[in-house]
C-alpha positions, 0 to 999 in steps of 0.5 A, spaced: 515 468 502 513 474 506 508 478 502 507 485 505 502 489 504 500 495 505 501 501 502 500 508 502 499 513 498 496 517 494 492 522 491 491 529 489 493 533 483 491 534 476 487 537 471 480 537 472 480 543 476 476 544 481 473 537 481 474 532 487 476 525 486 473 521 491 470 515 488 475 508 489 474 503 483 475 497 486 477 492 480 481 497 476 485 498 483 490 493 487 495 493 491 502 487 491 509 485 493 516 483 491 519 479 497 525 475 495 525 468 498 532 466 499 534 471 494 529 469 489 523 474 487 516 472 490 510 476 487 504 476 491 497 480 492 492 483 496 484 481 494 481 485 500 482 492 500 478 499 502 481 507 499 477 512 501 481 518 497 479 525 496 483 529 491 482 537 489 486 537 483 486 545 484 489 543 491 494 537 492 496 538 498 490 538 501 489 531 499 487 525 504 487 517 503 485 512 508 488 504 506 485 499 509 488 492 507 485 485 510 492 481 512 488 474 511 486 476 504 493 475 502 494 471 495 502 468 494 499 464 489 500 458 493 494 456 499 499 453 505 503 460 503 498 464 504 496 460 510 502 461 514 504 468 512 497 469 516 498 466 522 502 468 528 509 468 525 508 472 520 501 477 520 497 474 527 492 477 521 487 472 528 489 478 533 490 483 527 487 483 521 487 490 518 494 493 515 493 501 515 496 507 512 493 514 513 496 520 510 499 526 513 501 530 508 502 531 500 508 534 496 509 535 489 516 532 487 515 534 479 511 534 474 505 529 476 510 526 480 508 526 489 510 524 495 505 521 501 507 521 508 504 518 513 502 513 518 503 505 516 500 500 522 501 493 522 501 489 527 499 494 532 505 499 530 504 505 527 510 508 523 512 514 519 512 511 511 514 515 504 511 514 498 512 517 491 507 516 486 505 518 479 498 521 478 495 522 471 489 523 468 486 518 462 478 517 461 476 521 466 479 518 471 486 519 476 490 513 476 495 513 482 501 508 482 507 508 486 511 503 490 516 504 496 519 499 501 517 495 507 523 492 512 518 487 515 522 486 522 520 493 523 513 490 524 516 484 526 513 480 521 516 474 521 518 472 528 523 465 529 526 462 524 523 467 519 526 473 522 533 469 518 534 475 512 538 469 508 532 466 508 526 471 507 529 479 506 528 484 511 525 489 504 518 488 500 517 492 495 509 494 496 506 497 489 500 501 489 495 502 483 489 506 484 483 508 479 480 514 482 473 517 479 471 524 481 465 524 485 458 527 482 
């Protein structure tokens, strides 16, 4: 069960040179998890999300990205799943109902190929998070996506029986993908 979130990352690079990528297309956009419930794959979403991304292709580095991730807006496909998941042994989304990532820095690992370092909260606890990313460019458009692991007891995520990794495992993969256009 856990479904973890959040996620991170993203932006810069590419190849309209001197154009700024700022402008968040929502429904070509998600963010989703793979947690293993007693070894088994379980997929599930996130419906509620903001990204304010900017990205100077002529300046990767400089690229910024603020995630917010609205923890109640979970979606494991199954509505008690999601009900339990929110509740206190698991997100508390009541007493904490956003999960965030600010970036810090970006750096080139190849050719449209980046890393993003930065902060991740959930829960009230910020902690370091990586993420690589692929960025291309199609129609006009950046396409990032990437996908990096959570331990959701370093966020203490699923407290109680719960916190049992032979039940639920300790590592969600988040998986990102964000449509980005460029500002006018």
């Amino acid at each position: 069960m856990i479904r973890l979130l959040v996620v991170p990352l993203l932006f810069v690079a590419s190849l309209a040179a001197g154009t700024e990528f700022s402008v968040l297309l929502p429904q070509q956009s998600s963010i989703t998890f793979v947690s293993k419930q007693m070894n088994v794959p379980v997929e599930g979403s996130f419906r509620k999300f903001t990204a304010q991304i900017s990205v100077d292709p002529t300046k990767p580095e400089t690229g910024k990205a603020r995630i917010e991730l609205d923890l109640a807006s979970i979606d494991t496909g199954n509505t008690d799943a999601d009900e339990e998941v929110a509740g206190k042994a698991w997100f508390d989304s009541k007493n904490n109902p956003i999960a965030s990532f600010t970036s810090e820095s970006i750096n080139s690992t190849g050719k449209g190929q980046y890393q993003v370092t930065g902060k991740l909260t959930i829960k009230g606890k910020a902690l370091d998070a990586k993420a690589p990313f692929t960025l291309r460019q199609a129609g006009g458009v950046l396409l990032i996506e990437g996908a990096f692991p959570l331990k959701r007891l370093d966020f203490n995520i699923g407290s109680g029986i719960w916190g049992d990794t032979s039940v639920v495992a300790d590592e969600v993969q988040i998986r990102f993908s964000f449509t980005v256009a460029a500002k006018k």
